[in-house]
N, CA, C and O atoms as CSV, one atom per row, in Angstrom:
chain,resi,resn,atom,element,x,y,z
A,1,UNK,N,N,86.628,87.851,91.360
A,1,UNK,CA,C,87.607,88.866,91.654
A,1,UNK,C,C,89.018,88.277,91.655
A,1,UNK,O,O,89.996,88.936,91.303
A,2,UNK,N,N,89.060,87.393,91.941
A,2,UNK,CA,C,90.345,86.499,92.304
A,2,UNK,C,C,91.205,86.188,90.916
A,2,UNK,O,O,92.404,86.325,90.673
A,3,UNK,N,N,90.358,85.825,90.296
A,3,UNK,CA,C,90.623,85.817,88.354
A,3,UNK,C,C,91.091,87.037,87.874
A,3,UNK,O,O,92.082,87.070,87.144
A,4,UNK,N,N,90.413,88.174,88.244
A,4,UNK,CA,C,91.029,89.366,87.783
A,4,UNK,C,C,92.494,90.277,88.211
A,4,UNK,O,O,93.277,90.919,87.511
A,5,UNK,N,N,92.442,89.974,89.813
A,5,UNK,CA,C,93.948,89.860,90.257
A,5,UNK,C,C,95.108,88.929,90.122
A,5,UNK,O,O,96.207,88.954,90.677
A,6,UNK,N,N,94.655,88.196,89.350
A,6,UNK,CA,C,95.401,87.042,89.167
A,6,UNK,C,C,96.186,87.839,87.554
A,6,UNK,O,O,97.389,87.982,87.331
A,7,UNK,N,N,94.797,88.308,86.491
A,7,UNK,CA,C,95.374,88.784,85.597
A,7,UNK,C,C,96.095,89.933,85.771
A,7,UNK,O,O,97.281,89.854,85.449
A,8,UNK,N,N,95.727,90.910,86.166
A,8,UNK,CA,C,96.423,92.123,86.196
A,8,UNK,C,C,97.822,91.944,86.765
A,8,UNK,O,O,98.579,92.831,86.368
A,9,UNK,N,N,98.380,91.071,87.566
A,9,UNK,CA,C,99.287,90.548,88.129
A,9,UNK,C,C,100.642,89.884,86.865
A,9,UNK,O,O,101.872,89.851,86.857
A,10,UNK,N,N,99.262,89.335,85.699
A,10,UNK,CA,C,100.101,88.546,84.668
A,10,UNK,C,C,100.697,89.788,83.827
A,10,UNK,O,O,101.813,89.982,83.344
A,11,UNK,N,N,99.449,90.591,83.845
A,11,UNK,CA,C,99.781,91.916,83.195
A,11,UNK,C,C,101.060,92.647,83.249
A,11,UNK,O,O,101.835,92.910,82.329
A,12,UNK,N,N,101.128,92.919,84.484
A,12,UNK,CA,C,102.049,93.576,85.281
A,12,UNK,C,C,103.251,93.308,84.702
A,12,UNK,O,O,103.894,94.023,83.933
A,13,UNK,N,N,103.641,91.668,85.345
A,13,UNK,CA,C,104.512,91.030,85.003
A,13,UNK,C,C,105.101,91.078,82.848
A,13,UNK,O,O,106.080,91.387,82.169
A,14,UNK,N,N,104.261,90.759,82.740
A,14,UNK,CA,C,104.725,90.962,80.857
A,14,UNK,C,C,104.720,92.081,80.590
A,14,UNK,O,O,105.164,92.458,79.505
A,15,UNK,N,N,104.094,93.140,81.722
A,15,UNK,CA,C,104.891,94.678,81.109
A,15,UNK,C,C,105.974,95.052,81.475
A,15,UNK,O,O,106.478,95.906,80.745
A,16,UNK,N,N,106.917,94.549,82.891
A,16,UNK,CA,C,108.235,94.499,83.348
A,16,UNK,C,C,109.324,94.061,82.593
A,16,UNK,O,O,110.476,94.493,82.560
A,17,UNK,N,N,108.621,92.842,81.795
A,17,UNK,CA,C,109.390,92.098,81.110
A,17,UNK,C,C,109.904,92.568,79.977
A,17,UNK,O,O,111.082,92.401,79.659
A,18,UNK,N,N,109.102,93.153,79.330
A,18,UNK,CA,C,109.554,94.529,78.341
A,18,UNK,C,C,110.621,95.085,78.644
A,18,UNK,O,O,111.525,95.112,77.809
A,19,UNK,N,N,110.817,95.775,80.142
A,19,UNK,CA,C,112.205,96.298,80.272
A,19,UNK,C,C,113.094,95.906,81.256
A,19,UNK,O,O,113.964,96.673,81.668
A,20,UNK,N,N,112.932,94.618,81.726
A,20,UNK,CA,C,114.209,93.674,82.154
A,20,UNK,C,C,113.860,92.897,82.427
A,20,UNK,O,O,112.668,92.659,82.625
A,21,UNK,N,N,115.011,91.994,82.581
A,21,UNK,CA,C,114.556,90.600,82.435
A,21,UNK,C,C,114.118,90.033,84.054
A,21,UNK,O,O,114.277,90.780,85.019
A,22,UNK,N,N,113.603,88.749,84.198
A,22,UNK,CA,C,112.908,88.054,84.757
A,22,UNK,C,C,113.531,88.187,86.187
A,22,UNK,O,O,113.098,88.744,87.196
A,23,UNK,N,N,114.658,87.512,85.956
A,23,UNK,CA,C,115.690,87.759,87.594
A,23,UNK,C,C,115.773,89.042,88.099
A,23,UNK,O,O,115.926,89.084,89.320
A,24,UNK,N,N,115.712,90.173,87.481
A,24,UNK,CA,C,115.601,91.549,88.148
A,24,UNK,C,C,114.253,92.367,88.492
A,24,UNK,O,O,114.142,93.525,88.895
A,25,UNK,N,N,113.067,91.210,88.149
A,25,UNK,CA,C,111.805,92.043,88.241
A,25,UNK,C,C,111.800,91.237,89.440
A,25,UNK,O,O,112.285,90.109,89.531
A,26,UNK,N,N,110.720,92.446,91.141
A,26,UNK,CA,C,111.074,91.427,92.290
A,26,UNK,C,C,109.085,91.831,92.423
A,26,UNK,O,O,108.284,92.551,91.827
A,27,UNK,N,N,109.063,90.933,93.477
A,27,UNK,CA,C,107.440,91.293,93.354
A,27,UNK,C,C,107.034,92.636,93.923
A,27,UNK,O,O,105.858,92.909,93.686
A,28,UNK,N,N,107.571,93.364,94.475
A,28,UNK,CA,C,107.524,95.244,94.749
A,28,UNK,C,C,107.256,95.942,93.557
A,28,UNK,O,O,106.466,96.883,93.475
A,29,UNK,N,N,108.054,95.379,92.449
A,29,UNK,CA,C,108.212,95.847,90.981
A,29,UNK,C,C,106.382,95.626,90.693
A,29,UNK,O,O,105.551,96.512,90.499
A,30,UNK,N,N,106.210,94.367,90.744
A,30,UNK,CA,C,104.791,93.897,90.190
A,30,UNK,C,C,103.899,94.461,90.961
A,30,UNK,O,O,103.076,95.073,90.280
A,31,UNK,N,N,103.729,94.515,91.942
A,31,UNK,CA,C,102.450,94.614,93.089
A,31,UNK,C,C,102.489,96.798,92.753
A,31,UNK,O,O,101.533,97.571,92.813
A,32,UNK,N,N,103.516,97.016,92.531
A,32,UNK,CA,C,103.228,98.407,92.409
A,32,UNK,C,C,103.019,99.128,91.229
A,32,UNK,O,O,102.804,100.330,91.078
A,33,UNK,N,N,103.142,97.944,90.168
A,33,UNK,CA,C,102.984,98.045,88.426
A,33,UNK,C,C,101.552,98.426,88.833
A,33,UNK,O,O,101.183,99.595,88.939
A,34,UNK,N,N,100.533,97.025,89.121
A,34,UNK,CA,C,99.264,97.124,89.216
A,34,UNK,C,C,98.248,97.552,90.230
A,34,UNK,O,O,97.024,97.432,90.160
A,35,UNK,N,N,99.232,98.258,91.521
A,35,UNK,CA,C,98.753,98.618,92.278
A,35,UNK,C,C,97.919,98.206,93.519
A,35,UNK,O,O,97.058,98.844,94.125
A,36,UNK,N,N,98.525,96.681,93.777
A,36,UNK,CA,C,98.196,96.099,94.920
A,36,UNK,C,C,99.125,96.060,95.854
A,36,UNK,O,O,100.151,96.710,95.653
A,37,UNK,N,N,98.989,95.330,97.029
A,37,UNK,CA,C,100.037,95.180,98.004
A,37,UNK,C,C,100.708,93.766,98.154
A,37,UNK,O,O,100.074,92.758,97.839
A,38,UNK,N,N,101.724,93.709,98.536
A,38,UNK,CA,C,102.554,92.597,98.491
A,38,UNK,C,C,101.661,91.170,98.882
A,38,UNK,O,O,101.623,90.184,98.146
A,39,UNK,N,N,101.091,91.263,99.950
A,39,UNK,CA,C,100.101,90.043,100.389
A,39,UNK,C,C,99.110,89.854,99.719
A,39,UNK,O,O,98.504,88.835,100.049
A,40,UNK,N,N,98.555,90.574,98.668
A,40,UNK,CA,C,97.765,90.033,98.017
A,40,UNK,C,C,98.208,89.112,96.913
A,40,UNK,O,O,97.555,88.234,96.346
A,41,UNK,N,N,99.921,89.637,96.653
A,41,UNK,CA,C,100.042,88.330,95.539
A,41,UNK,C,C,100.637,87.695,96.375
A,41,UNK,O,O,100.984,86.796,95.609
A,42,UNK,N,N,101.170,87.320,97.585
A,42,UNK,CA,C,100.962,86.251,98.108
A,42,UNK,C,C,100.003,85.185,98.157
A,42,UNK,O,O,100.286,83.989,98.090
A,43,UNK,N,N,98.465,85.842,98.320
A,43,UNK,CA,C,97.522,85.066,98.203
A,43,UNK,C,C,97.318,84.482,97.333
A,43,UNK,O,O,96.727,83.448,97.644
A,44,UNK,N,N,97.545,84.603,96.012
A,44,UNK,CA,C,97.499,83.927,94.811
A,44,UNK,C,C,98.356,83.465,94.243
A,44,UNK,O,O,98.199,82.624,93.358
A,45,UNK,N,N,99.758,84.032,94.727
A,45,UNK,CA,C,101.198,82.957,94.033
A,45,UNK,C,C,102.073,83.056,95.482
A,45,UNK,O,O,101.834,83.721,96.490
A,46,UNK,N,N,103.097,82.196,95.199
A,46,UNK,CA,C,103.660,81.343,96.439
A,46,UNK,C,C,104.822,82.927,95.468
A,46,UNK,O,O,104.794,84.092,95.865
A,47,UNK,N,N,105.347,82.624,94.712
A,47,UNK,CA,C,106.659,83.470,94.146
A,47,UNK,C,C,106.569,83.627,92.902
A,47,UNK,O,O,105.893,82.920,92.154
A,48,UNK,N,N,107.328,84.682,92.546
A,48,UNK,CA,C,107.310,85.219,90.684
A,48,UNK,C,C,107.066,83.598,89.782
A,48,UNK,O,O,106.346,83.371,88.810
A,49,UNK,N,N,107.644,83.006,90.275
A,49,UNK,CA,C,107.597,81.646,89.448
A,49,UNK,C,C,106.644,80.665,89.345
A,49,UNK,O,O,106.362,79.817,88.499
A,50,UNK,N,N,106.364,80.880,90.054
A,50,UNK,CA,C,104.600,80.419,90.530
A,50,UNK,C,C,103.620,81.317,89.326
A,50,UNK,O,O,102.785,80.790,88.590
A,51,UNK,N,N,103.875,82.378,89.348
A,51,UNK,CA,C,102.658,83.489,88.792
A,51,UNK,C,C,103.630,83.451,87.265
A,51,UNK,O,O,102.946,84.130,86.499
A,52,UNK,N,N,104.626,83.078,86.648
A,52,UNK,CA,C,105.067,82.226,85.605
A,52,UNK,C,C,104.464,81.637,85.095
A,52,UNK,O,O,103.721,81.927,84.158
A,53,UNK,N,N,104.677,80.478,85.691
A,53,UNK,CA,C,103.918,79.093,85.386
A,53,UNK,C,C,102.368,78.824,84.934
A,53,UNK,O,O,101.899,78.160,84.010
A,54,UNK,N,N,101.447,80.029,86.512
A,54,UNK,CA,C,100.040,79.909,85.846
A,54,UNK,C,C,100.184,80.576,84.641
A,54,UNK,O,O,99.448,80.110,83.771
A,55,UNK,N,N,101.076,81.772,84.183
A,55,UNK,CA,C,100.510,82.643,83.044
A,55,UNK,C,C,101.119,81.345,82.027
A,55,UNK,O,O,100.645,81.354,80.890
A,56,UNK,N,N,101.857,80.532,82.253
A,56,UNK,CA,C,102.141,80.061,81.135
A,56,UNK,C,C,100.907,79.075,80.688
A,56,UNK,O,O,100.392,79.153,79.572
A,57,UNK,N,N,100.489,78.127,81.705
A,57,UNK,CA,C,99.146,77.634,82.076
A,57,UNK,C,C,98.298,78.418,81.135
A,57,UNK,O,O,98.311,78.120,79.941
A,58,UNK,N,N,97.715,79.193,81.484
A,58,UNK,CA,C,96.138,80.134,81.239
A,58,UNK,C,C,96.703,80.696,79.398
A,58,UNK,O,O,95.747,80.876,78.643
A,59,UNK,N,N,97.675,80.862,78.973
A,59,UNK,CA,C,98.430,81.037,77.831
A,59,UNK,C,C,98.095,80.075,76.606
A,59,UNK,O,O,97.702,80.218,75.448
A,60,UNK,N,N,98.453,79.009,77.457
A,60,UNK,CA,C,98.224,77.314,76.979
A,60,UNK,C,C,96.620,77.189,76.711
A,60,UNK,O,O,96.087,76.686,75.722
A,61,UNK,N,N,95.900,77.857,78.000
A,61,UNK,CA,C,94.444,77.299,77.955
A,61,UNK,C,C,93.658,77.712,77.036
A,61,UNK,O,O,92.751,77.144,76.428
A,62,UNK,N,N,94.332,79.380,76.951
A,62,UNK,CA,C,93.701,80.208,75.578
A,62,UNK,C,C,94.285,79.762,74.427
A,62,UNK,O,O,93.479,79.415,73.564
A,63,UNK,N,N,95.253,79.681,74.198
A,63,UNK,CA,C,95.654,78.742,72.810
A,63,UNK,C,C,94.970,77.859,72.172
A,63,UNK,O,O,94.844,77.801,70.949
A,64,UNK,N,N,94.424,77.015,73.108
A,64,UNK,CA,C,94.134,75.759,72.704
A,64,UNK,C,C,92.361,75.579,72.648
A,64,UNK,O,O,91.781,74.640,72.101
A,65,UNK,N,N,91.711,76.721,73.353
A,65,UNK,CA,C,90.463,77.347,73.133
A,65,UNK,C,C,89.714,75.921,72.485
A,65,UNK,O,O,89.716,75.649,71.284
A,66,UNK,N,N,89.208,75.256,73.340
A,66,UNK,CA,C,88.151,74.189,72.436
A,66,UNK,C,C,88.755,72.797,71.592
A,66,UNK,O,O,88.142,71.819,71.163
A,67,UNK,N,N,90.282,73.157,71.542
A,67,UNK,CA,C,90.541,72.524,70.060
A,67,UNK,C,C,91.875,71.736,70.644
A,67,UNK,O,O,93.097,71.875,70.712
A,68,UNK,N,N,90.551,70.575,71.117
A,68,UNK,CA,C,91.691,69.384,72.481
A,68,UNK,C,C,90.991,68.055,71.973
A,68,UNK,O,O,91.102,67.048,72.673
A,69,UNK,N,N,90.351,68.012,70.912
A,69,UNK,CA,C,89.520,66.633,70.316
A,69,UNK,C,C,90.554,66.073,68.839
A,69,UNK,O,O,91.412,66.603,68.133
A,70,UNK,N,N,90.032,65.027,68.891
A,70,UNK,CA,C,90.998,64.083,67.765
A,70,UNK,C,C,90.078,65.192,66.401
A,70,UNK,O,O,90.530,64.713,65.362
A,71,UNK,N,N,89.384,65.999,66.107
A,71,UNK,CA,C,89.399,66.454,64.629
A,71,UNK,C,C,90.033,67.620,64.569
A,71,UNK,O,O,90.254,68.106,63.460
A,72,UNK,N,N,90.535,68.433,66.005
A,72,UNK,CA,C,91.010,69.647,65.889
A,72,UNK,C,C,92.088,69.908,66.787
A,72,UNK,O,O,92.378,70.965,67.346
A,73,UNK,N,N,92.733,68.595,66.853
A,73,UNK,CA,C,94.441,68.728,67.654
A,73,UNK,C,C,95.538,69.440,66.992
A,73,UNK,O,O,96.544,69.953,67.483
A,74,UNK,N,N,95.064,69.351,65.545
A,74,UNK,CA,C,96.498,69.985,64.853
A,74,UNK,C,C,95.928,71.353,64.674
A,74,UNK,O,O,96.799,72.067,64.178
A,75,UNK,N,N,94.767,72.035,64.887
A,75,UNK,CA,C,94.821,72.902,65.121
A,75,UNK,C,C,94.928,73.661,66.746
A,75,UNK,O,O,94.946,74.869,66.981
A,76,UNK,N,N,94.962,73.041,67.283
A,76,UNK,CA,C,94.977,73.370,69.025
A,76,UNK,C,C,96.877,73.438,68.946
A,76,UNK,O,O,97.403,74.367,69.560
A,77,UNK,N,N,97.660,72.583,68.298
A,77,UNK,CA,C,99.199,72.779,68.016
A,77,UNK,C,C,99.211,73.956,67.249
A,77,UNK,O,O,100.204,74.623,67.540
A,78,UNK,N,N,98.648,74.380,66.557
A,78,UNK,CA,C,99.289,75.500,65.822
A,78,UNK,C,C,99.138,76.800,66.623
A,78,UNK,O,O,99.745,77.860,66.475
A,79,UNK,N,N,98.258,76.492,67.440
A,79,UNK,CA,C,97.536,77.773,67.890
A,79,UNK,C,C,98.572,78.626,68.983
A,79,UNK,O,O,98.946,79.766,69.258
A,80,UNK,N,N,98.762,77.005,69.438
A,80,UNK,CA,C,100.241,76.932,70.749
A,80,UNK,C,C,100.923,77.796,70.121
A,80,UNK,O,O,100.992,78.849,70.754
A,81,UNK,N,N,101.663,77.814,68.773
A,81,UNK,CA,C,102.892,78.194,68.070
A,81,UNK,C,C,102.224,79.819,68.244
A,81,UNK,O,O,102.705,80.600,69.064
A,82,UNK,N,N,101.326,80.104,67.557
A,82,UNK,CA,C,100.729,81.497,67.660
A,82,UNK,C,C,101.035,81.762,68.946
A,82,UNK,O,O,101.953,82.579,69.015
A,83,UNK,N,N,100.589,81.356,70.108
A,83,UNK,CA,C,100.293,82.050,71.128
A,83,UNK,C,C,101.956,82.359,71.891
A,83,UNK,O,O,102.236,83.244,72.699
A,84,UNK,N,N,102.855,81.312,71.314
A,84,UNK,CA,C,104.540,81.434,71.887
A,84,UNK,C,C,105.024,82.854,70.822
A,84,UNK,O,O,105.791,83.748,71.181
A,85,UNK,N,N,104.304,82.748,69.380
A,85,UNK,CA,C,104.875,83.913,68.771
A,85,UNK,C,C,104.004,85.747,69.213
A,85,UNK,O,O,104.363,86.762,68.615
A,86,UNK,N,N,103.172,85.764,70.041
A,86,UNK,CA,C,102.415,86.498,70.532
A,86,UNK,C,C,103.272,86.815,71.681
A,86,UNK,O,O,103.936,87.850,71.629
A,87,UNK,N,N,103.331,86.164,72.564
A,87,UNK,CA,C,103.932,86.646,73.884
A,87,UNK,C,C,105.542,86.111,73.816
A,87,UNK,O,O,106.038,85.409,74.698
A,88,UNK,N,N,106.243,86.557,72.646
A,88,UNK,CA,C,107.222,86.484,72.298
A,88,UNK,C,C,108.748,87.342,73.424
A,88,UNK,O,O,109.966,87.183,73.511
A,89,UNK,N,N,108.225,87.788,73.749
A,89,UNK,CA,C,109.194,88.727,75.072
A,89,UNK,C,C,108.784,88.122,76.367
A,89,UNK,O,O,109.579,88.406,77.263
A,90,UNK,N,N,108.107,87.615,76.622
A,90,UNK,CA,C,107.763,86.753,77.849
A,90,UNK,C,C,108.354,85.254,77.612
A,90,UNK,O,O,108.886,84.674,78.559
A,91,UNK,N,N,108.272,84.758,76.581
A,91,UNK,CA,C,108.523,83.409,76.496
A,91,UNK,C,C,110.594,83.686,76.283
A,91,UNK,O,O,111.286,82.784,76.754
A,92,UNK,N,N,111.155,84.601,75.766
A,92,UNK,CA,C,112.107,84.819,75.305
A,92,UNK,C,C,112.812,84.823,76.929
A,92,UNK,O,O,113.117,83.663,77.205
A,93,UNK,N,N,113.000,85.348,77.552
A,93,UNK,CA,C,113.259,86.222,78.782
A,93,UNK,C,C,112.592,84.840,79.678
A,93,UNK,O,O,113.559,84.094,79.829
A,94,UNK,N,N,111.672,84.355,80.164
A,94,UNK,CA,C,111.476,83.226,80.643
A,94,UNK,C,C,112.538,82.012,80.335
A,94,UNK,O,O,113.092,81.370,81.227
A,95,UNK,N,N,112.740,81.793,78.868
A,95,UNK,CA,C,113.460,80.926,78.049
A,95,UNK,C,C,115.055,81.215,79.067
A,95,UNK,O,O,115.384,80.255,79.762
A,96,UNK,N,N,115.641,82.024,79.105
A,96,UNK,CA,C,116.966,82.109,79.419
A,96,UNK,C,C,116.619,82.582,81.091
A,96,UNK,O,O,117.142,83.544,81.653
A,97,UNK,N,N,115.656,81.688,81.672
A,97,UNK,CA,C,115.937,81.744,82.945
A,97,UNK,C,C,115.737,79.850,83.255
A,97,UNK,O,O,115.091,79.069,82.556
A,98,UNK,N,N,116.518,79.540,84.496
A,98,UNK,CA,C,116.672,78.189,84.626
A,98,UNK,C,C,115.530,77.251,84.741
A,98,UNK,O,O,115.652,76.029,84.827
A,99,UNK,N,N,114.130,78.071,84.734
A,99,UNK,CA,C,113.496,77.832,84.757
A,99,UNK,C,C,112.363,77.077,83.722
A,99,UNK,O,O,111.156,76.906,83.897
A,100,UNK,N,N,113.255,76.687,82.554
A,100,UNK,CA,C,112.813,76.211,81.414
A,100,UNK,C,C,111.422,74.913,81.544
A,100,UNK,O,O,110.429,75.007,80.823
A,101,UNK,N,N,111.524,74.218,82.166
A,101,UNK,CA,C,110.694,72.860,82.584
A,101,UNK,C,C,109.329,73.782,82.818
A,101,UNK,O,O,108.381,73.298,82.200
A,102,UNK,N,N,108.980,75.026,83.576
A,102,UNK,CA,C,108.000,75.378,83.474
A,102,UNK,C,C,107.422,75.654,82.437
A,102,UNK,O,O,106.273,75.262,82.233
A,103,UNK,N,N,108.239,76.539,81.389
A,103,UNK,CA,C,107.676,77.385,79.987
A,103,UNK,C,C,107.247,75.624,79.229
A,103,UNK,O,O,106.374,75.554,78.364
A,104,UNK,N,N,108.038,74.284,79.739
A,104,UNK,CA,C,107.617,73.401,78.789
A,104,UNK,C,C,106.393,72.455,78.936
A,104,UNK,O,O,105.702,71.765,78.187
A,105,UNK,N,N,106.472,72.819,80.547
A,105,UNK,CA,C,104.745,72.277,81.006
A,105,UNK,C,C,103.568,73.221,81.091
A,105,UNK,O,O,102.378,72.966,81.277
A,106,UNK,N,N,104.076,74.167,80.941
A,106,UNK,CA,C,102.959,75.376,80.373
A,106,UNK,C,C,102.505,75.087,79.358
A,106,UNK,O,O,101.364,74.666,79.168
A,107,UNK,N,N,103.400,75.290,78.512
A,107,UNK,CA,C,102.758,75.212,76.850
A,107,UNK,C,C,102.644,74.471,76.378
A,107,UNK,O,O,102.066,74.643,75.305
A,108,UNK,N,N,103.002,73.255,76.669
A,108,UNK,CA,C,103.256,71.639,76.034
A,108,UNK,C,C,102.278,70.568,76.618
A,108,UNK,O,O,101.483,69.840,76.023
A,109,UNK,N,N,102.623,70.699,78.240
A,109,UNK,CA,C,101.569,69.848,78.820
A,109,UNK,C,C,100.442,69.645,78.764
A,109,UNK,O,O,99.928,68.577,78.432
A,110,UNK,N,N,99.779,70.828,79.141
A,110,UNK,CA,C,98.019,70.609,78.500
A,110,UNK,C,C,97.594,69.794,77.201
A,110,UNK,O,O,96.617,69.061,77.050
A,111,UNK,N,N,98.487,70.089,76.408
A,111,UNK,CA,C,97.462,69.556,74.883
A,111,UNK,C,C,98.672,67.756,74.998
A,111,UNK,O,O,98.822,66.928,74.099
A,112,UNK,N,N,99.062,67.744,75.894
A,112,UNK,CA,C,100.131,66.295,75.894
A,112,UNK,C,C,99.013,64.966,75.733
A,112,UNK,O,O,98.933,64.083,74.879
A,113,UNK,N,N,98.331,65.214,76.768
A,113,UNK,CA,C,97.034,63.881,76.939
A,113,UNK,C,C,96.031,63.656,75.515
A,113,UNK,O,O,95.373,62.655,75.231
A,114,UNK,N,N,96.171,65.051,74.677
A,114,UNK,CA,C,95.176,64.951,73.426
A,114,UNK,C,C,96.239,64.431,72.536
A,114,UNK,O,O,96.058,63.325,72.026
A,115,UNK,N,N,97.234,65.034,72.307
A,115,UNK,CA,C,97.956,64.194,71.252
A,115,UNK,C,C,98.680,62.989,71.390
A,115,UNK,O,O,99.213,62.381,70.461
A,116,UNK,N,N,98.680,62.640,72.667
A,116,UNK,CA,C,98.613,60.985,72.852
A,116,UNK,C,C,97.330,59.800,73.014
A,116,UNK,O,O,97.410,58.577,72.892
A,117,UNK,N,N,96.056,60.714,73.356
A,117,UNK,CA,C,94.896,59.971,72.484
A,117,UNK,C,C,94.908,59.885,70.968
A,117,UNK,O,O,94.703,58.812,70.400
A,118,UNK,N,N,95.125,60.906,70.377
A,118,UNK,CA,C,95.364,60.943,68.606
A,118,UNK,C,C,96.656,59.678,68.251
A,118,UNK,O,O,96.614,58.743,67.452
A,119,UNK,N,N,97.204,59.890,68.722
A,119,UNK,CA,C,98.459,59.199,68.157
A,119,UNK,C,C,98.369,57.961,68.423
A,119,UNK,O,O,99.116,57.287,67.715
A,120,UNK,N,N,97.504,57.134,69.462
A,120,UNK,CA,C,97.097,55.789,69.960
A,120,UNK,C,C,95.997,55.651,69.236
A,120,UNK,O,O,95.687,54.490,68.969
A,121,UNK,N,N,94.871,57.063,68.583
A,121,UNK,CA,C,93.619,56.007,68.181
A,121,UNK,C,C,93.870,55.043,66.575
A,121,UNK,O,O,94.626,55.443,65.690
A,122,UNK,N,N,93.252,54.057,66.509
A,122,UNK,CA,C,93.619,53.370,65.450
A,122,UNK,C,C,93.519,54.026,63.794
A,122,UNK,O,O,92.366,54.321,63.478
A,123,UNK,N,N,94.548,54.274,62.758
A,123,UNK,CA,C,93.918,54.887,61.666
A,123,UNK,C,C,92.382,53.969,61.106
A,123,UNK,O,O,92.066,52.782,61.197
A,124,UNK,N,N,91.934,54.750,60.725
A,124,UNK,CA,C,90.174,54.881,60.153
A,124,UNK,C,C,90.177,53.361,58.702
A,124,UNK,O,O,89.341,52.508,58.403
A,125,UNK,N,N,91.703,53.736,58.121
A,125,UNK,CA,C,91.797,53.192,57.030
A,125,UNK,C,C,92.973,52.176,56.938
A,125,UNK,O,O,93.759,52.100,55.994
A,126,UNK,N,N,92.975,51.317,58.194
A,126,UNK,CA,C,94.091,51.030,58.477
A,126,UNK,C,C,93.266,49.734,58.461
A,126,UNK,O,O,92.088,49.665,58.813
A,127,UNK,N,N,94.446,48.133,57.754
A,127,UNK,CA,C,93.824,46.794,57.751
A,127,UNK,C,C,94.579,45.981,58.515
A,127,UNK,O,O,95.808,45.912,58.544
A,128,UNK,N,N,93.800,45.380,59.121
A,128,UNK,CA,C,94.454,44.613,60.011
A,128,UNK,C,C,95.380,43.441,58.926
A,128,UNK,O,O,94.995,42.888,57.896
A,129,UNK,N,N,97.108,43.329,59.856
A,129,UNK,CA,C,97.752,42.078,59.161
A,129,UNK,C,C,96.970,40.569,59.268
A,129,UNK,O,O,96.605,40.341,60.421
A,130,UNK,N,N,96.730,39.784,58.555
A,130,UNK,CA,C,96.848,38.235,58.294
A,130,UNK,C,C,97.293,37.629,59.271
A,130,UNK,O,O,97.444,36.409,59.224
């Protein structure tokens, strides 16, 4: 249940975002989009920026769907790009709030540890110098 208020919450939020931006949506706005009460998104986010961050998180997680291994990293990157051109009014409107470091550990961080295993493992066809 907790998963599902968590989404409808994300919901909420990227349907506000549609018609203003980030600093003017307050959580009254959200909790009455989806029809809960204020303490319940307390229970699951500390503040709007908090419930940001996971959607940017869970965004990232679906993006990257499986494809976090050295044969399918460059596709787990592209997918990222899809998923920033998908939720293109959320990332836009997030983008021009000061809050940038989140949208970049959202979407960036997760797949960070796979493409620095790729980029450290040794090429296949690579000879050692003399």
């Amino acid at each position: 249940m907790s998963q599902v208020t968590k989404r409808a919450l994300e919901t909420s939020l990227k349907n506000l975002l549609l018609q203003k931006p980030l600093d003017k949506i307050t959580i009254n706005d959200i909790t009455a989009d989806c029809g809960i009460n204020r303490m319940t998104f307390y229970y699951h986010f500390k503040d709007i920026y908090d419930l940001v961050e996971w959607s940017c998180l869970e965004d990232a997680e679906k993006a990257l769907n499986n494809k976090k291994t050295y044969d399918t990293w460059e596709q787990g990157l592209l997918q990222i790009f899809y998923a920033v051109q998908e939720n293109k009014p959320f990332i836009m409107n997030v983008y021009h709030q000061p809050i940038i470091s989140t949208l970049f550990h959202g979407f960036v961080h997760p797949f960070c540890p796979h493409l620095r295993t790729y980029l450290h493992k040794p090429k296949l066809n690579s000879r050692n110098s003399p």
